[in-house]
C-alpha positions in Angstrom: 52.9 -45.2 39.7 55.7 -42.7 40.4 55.3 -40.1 37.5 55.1 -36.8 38.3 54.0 -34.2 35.2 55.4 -31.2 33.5 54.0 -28.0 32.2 50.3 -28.5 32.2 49.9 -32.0 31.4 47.9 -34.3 33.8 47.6 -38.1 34.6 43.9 -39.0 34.0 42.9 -42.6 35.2 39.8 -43.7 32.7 36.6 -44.9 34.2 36.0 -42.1 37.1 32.8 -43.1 38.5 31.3 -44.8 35.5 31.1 -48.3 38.6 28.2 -49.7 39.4 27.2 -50.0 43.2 27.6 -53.8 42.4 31.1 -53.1 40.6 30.1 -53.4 37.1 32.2 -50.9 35.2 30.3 -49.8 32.8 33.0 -49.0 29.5 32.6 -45.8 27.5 31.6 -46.5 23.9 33.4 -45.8 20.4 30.7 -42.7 19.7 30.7 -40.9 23.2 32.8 -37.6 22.4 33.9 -37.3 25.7 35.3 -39.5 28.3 35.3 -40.0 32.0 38.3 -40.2 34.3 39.7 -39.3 37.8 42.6 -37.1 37.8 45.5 -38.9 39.7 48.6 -36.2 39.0 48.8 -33.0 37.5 51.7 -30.4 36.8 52.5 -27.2 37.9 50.9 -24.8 35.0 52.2 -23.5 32.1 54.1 -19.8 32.0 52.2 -17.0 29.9 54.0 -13.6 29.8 56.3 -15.0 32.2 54.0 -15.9 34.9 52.5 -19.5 35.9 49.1 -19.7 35.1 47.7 -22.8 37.3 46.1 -25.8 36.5 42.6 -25.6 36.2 42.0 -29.4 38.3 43.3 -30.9 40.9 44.2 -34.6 42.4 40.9 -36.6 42.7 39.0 -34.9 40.7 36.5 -36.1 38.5 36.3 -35.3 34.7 35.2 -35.0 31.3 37.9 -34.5 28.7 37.3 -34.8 24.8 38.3 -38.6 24.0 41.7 -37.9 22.2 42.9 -38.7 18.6 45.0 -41.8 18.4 47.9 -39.8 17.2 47.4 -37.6 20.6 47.2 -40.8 23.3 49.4 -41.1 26.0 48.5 -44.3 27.3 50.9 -45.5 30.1 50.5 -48.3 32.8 46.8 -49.9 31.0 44.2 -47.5 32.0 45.9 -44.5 32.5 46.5 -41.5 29.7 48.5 -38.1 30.0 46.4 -34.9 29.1 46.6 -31.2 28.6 44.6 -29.4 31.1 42.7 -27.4 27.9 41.4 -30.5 26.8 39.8 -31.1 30.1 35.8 -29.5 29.3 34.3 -30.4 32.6 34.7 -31.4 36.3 31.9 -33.9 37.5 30.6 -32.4 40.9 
């Protein structure tokens, strides 16, 4: 995938680490508010007051974001969505 994003946005591939050992993925469910994913791109910031404030992830991370409204998805080549940095909540240590 050659996509590169803008302003704070950020390519999140869904399933992170949410593999079995065996492979068995192991698919989020309709009522989980949050979903899993590994980050894969992310843009330079966004400018407040004139300076860049940077992105609060980087490449390879993994992550929790808040599963997004279907109005708000950015789905793009099958399992991959474009974020805003604020909706990520947590990075998976």
């Amino acid at each position: 995938m050659n996509l590169k994003p803008t302003s704070d946005s950020v390519i999140v591939r869904l399933g992170g680490e949410r593999v079995t050992k065996s492979g068995i993925i192991i698919p989020d469910t309709k009522d989980q508010e949050f979903m899993r994913g590994q980050v894969v791109a992310v843009g330079p910031g966004k400018y407040e007051d004139g300076k860049l404030v940077p992105m609060s992830v980087k490449v390879g991370d993994l992550v929790l974001f808040e599963k997004p409204y279907d109005a708000e998805k950015k789905k793009i080549e099958g399992n991959h969505l474009i974020i805003k940095d604020e909706n990520i909540s947590a990075i998976i240590e």
